[in-house]
C-alpha positions in Angstrom: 136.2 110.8 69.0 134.4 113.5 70.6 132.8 113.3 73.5 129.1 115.2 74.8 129.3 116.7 78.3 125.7 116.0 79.9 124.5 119.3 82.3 121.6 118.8 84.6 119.0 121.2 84.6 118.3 122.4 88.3 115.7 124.9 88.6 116.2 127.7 91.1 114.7 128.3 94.6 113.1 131.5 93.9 110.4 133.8 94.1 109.0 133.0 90.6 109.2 129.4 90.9 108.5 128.4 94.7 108.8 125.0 96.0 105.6 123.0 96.9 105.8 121.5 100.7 103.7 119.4 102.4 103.3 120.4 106.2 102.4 117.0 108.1 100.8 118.3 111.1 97.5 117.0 113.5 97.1 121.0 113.7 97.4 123.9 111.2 98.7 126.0 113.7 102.6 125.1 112.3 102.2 125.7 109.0 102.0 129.4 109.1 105.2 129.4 111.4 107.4 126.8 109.3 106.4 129.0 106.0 107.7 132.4 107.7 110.9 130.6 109.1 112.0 129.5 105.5 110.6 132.5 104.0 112.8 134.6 106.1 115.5 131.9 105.5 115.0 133.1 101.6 113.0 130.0 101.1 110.3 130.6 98.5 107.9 127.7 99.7 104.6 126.8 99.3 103.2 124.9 102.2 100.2 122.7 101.7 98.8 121.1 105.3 97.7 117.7 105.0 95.9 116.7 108.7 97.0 113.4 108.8 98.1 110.0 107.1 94.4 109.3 105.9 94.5 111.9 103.2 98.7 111.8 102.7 98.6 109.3 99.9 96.1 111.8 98.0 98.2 114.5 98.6 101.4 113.6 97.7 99.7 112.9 93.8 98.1 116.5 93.9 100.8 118.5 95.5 103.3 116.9 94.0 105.7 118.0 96.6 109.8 118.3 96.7 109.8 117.7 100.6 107.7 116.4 103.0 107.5 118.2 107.0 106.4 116.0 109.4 106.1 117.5 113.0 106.7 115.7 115.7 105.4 112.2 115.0 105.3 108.5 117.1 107.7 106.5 115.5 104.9 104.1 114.6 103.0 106.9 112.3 106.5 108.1 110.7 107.4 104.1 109.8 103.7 104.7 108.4 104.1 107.8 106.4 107.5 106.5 105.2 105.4 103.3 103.7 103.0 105.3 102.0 105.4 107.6 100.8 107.9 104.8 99.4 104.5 103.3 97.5 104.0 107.0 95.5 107.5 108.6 95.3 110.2 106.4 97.0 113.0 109.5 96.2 110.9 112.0 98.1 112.8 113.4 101.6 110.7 113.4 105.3 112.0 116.0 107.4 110.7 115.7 110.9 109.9 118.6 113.0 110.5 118.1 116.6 111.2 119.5 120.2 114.0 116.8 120.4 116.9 116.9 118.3 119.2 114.9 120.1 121.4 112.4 118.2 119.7 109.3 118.9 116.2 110.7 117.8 117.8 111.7 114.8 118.9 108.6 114.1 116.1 106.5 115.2 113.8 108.5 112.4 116.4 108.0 109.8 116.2 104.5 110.6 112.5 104.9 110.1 112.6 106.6 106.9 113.1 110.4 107.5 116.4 112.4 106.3 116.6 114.5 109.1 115.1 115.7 112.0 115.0 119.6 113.1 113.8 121.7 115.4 111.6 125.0 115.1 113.3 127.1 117.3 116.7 126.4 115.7 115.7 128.2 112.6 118.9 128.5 111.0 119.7 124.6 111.4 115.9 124.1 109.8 116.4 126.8 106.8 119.9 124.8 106.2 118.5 121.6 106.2 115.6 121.8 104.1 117.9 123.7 101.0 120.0 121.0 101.6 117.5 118.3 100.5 115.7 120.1 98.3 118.3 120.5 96.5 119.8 117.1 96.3 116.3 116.1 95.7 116.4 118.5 92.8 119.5 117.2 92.3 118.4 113.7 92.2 115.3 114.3 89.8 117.5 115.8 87.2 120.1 113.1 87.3 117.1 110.4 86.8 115.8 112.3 83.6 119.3 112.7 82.6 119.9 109.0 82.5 116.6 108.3 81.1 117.2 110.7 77.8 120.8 109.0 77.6 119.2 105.5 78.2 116.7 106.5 75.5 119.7 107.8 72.8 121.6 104.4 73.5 118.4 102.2 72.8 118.1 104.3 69.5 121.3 103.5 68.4 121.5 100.4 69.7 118.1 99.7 67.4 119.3 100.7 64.3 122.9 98.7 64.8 120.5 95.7 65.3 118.1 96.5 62.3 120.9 96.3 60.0 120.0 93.1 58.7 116.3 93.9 58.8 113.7 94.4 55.6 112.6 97.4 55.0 110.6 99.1 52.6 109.0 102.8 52.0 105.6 103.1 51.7 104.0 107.1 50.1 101.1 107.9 49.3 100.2 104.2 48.9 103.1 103.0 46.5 106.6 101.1 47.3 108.9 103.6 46.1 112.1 101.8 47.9 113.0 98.6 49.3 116.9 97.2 50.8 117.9 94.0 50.0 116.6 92.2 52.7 113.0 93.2 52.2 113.8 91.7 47.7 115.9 88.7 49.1 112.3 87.8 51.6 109.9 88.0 48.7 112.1 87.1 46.1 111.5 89.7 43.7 113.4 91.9 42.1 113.9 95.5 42.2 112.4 96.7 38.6 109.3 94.6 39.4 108.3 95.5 43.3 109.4 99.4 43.0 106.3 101.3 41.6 103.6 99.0 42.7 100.6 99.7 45.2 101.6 98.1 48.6 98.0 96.4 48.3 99.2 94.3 45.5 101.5 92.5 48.2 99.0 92.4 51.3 96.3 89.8 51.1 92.5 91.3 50.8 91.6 90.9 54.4 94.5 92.5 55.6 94.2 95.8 53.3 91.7 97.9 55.8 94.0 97.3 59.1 97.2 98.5 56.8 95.8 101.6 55.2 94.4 102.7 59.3 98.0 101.6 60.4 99.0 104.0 57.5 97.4 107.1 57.8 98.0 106.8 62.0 101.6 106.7 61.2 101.5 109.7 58.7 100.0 111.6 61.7 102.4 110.4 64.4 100.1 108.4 65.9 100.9 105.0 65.5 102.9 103.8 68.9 105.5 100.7 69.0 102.7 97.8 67.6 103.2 95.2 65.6 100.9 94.7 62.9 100.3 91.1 61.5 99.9 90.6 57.8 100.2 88.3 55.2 102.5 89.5 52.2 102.5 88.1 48.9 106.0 86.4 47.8 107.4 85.9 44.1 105.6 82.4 44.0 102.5 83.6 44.5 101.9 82.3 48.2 101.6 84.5 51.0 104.2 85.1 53.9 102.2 85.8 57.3 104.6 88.5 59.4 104.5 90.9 62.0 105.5 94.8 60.6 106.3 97.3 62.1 106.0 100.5 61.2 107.9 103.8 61.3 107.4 107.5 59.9 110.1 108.8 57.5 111.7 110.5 54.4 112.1 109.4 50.8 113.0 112.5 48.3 112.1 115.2 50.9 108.7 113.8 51.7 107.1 112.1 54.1 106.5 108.0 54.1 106.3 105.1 56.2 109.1 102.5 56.7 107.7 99.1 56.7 110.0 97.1 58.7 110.2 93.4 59.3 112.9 92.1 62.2 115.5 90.1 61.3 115.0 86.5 62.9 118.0 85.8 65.4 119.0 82.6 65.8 122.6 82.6 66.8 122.1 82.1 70.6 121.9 78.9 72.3 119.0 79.7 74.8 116.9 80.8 71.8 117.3 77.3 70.2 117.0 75.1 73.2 113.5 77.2 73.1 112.8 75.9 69.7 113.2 72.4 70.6 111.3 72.7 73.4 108.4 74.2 71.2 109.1 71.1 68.8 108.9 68.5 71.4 105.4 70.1 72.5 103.9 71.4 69.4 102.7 69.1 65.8 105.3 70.0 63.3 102.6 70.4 61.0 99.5 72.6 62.4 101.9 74.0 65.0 99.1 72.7 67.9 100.5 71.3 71.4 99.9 67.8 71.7 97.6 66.6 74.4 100.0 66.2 77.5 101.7 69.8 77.1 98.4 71.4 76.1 97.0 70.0 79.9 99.6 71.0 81.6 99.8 74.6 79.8 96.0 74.6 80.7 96.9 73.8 84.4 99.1 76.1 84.8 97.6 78.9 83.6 94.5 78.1 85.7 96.6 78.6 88.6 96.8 82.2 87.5 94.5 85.0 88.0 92.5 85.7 85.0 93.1 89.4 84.1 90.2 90.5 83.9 86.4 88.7 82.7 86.4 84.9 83.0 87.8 81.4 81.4 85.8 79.1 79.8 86.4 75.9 78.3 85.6 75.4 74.6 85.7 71.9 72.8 85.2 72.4 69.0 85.0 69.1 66.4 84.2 69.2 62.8 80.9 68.1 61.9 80.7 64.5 60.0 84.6 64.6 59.5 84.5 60.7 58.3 82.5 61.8 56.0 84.8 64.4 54.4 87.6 61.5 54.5 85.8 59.6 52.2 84.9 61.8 49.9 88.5 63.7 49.7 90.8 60.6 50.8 92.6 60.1 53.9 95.9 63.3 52.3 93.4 65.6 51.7 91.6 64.9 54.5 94.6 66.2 56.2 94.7 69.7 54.4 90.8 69.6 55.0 92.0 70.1 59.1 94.8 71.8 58.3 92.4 75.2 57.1 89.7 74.6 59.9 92.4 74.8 62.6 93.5 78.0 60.6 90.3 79.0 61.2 89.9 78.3 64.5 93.4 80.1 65.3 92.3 83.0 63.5 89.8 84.3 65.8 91.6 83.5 69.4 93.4 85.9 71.5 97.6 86.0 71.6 97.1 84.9 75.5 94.6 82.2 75.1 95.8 78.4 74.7 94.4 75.6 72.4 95.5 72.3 71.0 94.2 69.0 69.9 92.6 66.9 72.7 92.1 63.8 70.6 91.2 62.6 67.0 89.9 65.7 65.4 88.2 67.2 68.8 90.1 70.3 70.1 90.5 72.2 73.3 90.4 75.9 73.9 90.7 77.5 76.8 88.7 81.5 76.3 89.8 84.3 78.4 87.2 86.6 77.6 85.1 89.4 79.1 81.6 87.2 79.2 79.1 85.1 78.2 78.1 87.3 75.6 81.9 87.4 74.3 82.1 83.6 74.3 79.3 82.9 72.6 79.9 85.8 69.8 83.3 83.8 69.3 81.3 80.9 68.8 79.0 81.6 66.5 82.0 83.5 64.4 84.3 80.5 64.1 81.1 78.4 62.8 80.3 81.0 60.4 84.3 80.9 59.1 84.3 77.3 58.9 80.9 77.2 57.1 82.4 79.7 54.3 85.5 78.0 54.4 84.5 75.2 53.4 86.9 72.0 52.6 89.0 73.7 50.3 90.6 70.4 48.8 90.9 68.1 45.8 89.4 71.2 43.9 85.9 70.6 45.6 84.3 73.1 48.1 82.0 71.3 50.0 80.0 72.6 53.1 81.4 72.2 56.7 80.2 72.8 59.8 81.2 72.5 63.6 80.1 72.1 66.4 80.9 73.9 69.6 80.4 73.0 73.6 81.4 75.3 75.8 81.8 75.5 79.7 82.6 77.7 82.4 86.6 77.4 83.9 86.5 76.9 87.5 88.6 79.2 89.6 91.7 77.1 90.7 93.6 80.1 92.0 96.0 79.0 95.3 94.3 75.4 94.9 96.7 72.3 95.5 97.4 70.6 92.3 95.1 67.1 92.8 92.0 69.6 93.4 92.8 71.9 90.7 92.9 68.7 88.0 89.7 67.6 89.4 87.8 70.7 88.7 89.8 71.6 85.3 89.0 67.9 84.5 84.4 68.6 85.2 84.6 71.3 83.8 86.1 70.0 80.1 84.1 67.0 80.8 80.9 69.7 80.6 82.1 71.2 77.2 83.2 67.7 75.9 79.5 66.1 76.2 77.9 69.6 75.6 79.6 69.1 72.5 78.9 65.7 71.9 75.1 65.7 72.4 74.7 69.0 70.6 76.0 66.8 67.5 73.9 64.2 67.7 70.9 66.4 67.7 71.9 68.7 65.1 74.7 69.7 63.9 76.8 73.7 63.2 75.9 74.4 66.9 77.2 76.5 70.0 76.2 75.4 73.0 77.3 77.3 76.7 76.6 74.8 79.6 74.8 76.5 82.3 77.1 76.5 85.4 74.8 74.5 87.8 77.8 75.1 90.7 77.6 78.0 90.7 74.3 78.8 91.8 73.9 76.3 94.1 76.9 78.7 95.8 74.8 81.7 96.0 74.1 81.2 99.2 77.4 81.4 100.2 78.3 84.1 98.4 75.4 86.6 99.0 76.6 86.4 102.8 80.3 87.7 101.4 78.9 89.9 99.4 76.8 91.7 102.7 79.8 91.0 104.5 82.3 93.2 102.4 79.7 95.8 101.8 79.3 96.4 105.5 82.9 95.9 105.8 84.2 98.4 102.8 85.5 95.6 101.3 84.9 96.8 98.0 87.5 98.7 95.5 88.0 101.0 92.5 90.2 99.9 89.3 90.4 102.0 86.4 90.7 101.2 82.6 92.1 104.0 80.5 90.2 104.9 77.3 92.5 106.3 74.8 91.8 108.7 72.4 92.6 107.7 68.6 93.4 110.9 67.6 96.7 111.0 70.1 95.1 113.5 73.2 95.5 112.6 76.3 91.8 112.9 77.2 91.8 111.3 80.8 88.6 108.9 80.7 88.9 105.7 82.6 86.3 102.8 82.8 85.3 102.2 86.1 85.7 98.7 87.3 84.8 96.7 90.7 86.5 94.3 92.7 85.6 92.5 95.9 88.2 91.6 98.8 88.0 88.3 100.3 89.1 88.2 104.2 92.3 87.6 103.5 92.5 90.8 101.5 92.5 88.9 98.2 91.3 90.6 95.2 88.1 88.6 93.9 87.0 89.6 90.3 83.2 90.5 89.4 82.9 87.7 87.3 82.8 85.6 90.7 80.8 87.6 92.7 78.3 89.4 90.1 75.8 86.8 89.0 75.0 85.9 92.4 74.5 89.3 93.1 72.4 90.2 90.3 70.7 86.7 90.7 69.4 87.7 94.4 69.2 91.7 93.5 71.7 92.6 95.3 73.5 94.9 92.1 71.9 98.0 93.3 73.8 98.0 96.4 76.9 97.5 94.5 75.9 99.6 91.9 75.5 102.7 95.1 79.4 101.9 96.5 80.7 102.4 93.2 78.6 105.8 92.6 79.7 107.0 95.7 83.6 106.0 95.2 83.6 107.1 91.7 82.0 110.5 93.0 84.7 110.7 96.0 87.3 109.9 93.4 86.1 112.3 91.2 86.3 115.2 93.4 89.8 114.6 94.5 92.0 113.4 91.8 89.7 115.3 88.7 89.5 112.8 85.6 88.7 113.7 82.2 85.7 111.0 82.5 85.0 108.4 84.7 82.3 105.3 83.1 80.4 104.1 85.8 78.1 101.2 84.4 74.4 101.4 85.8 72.6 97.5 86.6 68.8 97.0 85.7 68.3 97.2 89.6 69.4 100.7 89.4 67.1 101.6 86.5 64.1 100.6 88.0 65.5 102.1 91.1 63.2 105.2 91.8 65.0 106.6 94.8 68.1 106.5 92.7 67.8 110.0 91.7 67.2 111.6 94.8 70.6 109.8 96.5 72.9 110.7 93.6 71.9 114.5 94.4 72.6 113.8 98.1 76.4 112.3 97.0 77.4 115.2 95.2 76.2 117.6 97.7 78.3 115.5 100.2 81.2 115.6 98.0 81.3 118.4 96.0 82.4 116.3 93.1 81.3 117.8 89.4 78.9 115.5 87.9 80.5 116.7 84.4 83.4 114.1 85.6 80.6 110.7 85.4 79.3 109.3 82.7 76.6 106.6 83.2 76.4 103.7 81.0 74.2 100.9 80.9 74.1 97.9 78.3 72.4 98.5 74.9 70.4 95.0 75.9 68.8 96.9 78.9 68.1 99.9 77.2 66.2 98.2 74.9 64.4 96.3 77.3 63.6 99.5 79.6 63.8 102.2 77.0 60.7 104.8 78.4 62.9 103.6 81.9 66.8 104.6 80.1 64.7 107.8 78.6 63.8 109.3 81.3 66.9 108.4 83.6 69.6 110.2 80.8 67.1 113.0 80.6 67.0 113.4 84.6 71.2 112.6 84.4 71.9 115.3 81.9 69.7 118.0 83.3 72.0 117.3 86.6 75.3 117.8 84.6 76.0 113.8 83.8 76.8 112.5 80.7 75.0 109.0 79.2 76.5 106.1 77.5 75.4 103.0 75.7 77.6 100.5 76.2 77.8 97.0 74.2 76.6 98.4 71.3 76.2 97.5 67.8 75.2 94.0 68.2 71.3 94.6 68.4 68.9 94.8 65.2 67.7 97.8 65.9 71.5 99.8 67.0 71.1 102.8 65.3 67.7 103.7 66.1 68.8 103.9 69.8 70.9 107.1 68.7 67.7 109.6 67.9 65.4 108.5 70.8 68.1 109.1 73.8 69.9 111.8 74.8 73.6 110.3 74.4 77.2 111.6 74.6 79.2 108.4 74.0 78.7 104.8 72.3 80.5 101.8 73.1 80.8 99.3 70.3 79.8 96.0 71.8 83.5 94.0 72.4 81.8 90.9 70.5 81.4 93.2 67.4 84.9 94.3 67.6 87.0 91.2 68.3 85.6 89.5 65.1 86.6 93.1 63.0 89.9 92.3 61.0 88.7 88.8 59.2 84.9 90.3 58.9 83.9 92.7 55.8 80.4 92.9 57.0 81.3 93.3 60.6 83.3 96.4 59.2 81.1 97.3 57.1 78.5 97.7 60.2 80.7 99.3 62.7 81.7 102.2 59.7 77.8 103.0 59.5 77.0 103.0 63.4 80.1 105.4 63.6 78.6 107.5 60.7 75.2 107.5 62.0 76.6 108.3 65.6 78.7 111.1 64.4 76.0 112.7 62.8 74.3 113.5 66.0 77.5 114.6 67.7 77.8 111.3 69.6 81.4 110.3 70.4 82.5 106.5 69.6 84.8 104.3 71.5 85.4 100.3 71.2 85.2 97.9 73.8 87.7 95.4 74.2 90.2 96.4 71.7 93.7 93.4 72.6 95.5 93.8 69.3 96.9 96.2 66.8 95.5 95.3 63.6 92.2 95.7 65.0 93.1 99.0 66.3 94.1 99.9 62.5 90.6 99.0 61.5 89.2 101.4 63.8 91.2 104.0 62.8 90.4 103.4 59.3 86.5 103.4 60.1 86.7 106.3 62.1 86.1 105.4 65.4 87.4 108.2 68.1 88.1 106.2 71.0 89.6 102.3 71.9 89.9 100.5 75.4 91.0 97.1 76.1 94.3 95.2 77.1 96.4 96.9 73.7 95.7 99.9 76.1 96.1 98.8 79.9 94.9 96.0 81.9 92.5 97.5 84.5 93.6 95.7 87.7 97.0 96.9 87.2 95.7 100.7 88.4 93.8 100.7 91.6 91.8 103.9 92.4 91.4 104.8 96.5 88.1 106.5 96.6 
């Protein structure tokens, strides 16, 4: 057995590659000294002086320091600096710089956080010290990435150990040219007949576009770790639903793509007390909870903050089901339900929870961006279930549903007796929404109007005034990442509120108020302003910074923008405005003007929630844009819709013609990001890419 001897890497102190430093000082005047002292020392240093703690967080992510000199701090701002520091690079060494050097001060500021503390007049001592954490810091940061590769190598092996049992095939050029044994023994077929045949023959139709974007991503190294859901065909002629996975490799010298599906493990006990706990919960034949668990899932989730958007409750029942019993029978009746809760479960969300809340009336709780996004699910799942159909006893007779809908309240920190109270209103709202809707007419969506919530306005406009004046307002970013595998550094700008307590409050609270009392053009300034400070500092590819129609009508707008890039000498190359296709349509001689004025400035233009309006493309020759954002509504019903593709390939064409760039909103799983890759769109952003509250941006 032979065995590899790691070496760490540790880059030299030299002339050619001198070490950054941050120099925490109230005045400049020690930075020049402490840079000559190690530079005489045969320190090649850099020293960058940061004034004080305000601006060390945003130092310590530009310099990117290997040490930290602090001279002579209170112990209160050194436990201070030592926070900040642990929140952004926890491995990073203070050095204090200070008259005394005695023992217990050293000791006191180790307690405090720092690794030493030195004096300047003792140069030697200081010259010593710093090598000596630098390099163990050095030291240290090699040691980390060694682990990390070797952590990396084990999980490789470890991987293909595990996939031994798993089915794989190989996938070039579109044809399965090989398959193992566990991939035949799944489908049941054998070698002579699978080997050969185009992989479309064994995906079902609606899966065939997300597979062939999947595909050509991989080819080009650009499909990550996703699982891609599809249904394959078996021997029988049925369909298998499974999640592949896929991998770039070899078959006779050229390149292909593994198609790999896990091995189910079963041989540990916690897995199968799981199982029974899912059985115990869930009908063994649609796989729904049953009424008691689905509450209490519903409960507890509520308790949760939503990610991002809102909830809403959603009660859906077959239209005139009785009737469809008789006319099938009571079995095939059953398979009748069986396909509209397939279609119902086809257009929901990984994370969002529904199950049967009595008879043939089912609950649903959305977690979705808007209103907008609610209703477009809506109106999607009673188009499926119209085309569907009943599908049984060889008849296919119309069916529709209906659909009543309701806002979730927020039961965030809220004791359990108040919580069911509200939860129970709320589905009370959606249940007779839905109930009345039917009576009058039937194949209807219906969102109950939150009448709460406005008669809280009143309440919170005052919070609203109160956290502007306060600064109570924050930054979070959304990545946008490219499709074609650059690292392009664009972020969707995104607001949040802080109650008193310091508790994040999300816009879906605070924001109709707002724009109910027009109150969104102050809003709409902070983040300007932020986004502009941020901007300056930290550099992004692209910040999106979403424009209300307060702001559009706004004609001192202008005129302030100019005034907050003076003030912080931010590029306005780095923003990109964006305000809903709705709006622009409604204000377009407004939205001409204000991208015309933008660009000539340096800004760039976006529509965003695109793609749902009539009139969509001819938006594209009467603005001056740089970016489209493919309305979310559009996008989450793209994998099960033809025509929805169909439409999203001919906005992207049409876009791409005038040099417009394209990126979808609200983009949560893989197959739909193979569709997109497939139609050509450039760039995606959504939860498959990052949650935005998860990255806060100090401005």
């Amino acid at each position: 057995m032979q065995t590899t001897l790691l070496t760490l890497d540790i880059p030299a102190l030299s002339e050619q590659n001198p070490v950054p430093l941050i120099v925490l000082s109230a005045s400049r005047n020690p930075v020049e000294e402490l840079n000559g002292i190690l530079r005489r020392a045969g320190l090649a240093v850099h020293c960058s002086w940061v004034p004080g703690l305000r601006e060390f967080g945003d130092a310590l992510s530009t310099v990117n320091p290997d040490l930290v000199l602090y001279v002579a701090p209170s112990d209160e701002d050194l436990k201070a600096a030592a926070a900040v520091r642990d929140q952004r690079a926890r491995a990073l060494p203070i050095v204090v710089v200070d008259t005394n050097t005695s023992d217990d001060r050293i000791a006191g500021a180790m307690r405090l956080g720092a690794r030493d503390v030195v004096c300047v007049g003792g140069s030697s001592r200081l010259a010593a010290v710093i090598e000596r954490e630098l390099r163990a810091h050095r030291l240290e940061r090699a040691l980390q990435n060694t682990l990390r590769t070797a952590r990396d190598a084990r999980r490789q092996l470890t991987s293909v150990l595990q996939r031994s049992n798993d089915a794989i095939a190989q996938v070039q050029e579109g044809i399965l040219v090989d398959a193992n044994s566990s991939w035949l023994a799944l489908l049941g077929f054998e070698p002579q007949t699978l080997l050969g045949q185009p992989i479309m023959d064994l995906i079902e139709p609606s899966h065939h576009v997300a597979l062939r974007g999947a595909l050509t991503a991989c080819l080009q190294g650009r499909w990550n770790d996703h699982p891609l859901s599809a249904s394959l065909r078996v021997a029988d002629g049925s369909y298998r639903t499974t999640d592949l996975m896929l991998a770039l490799g070899e078959h006779d010298g050229e390149p292909s793509v593994r198609l790999i599906i896990h091995a189910a493990r079963v041989d540990d006990e916690p897995r199968l007390e799981e199982q029974l706990a899912d059985v115990v919960q869930h009908d063994p034949g649609t796989g729904l909870l049953h009424r008691m668990p689905l509450l209490q899932a519903v409960i507890e989730r509520m308790k949760t903050p939503v990610p991002g958007g809102g909830r809403w409750f959603a009660v859906v029942k077959p239209d005139h089901f009785a009737g469809v019993e008789r006319n099938v029978g009571v079995f095939s009746s059953e398979a009748v339900l069986d396909g509209f809760i397939q279609q119902l479960r086809e257009g929901l969300h990984p994370n969002e929870l529904f199950g049967r809340l009595g008879g043939v009336s089912f609950l649903v709780l959305l977690e979705r961006g808007n209103e907008r996004d609610v209703e477009a699910w809506g109106t999607q799942l009673a188009a499926r279930v119209a085309k569907h159909g009943t599908s049984a006893a060889a008849t296919q007779d119309t069916m529709t549903c209906t659909v009543g809908i309701a806002s979730a309240p927020n039961c965030v920190g809220q004791p359990d007796g108040a919580a069911r109270q509200a939860i129970d209103a709320a589905i009370s709202k959606a249940q007779e929404a839905c109930r009345s809707s039917q009576k009058q007419d039937t194949g209807r969506v219906v969102l109950v109007d939150s009448a709460d919530e406005r008669a809280q306005d009143d309440t919170w406009i005052k919070r609203i005034r109160l956290a502007l004046m306060e600064n109570r307002f924050r930054l979070v970013q959304q990545p946008i990442a490219s499709l074609q595998g650059v690292d392009c550094g664009m972020f969707d700008v995104l607001v949040r509120m802080l109650d008193e307590t310091g508790q994040e409050i999300l816009p879906a609270q605070f924001l109709p108020a707002a724009e109910r009392h027009d109150m969104l053009k102050n809003i709409d300034r902070w983040v300007v302003g932020a986004s502009l400070a941020f901007a300056a500092v930290r550099k992004p590819g692209c910040l999106f910074v979403r424009l209300s129609q307060d702001t559009l009508k706004d004609g001192s707008f202008l005129g302030w923008v100019d005034n907050q890039v003076r003030s912080s000498r931010a590029d306005p190359q780095r923003l990109c405005f964006q305000a809903t296709a709705e709006m622009v349509t409604r204000h377009l001689r407004l939205v001409q003007k204000l991208s015309e004025d933008l660009h000539t400035r340096g800004f760039r233009f976006a529509i965003e929630s695109f793609g749902s309006e009539p009139n969509a493309q001819s938006l594209l020759s009467v603005l001056k844009l740089d970016f489209v954002k493919i309305d979310g509504a559009v996008v989450q019903g793209l994998t099960s819709s033809p025509d929805l593709q169909q439409r999203v390939k001919q906005l992207v064409e049409a876009a791409t013609a005038r040099k417009i760039e394209t990126i979808a909103e609200r983009v949560e799983d893989a197959n739909t990001m193979a569709v997109l890759w497939q139609l050509g769109v450039q760039y995606l952003q959504g939860y498959l890419v990052h949650m935005p509250e998860e990255i806060v941006l100090h401005a």
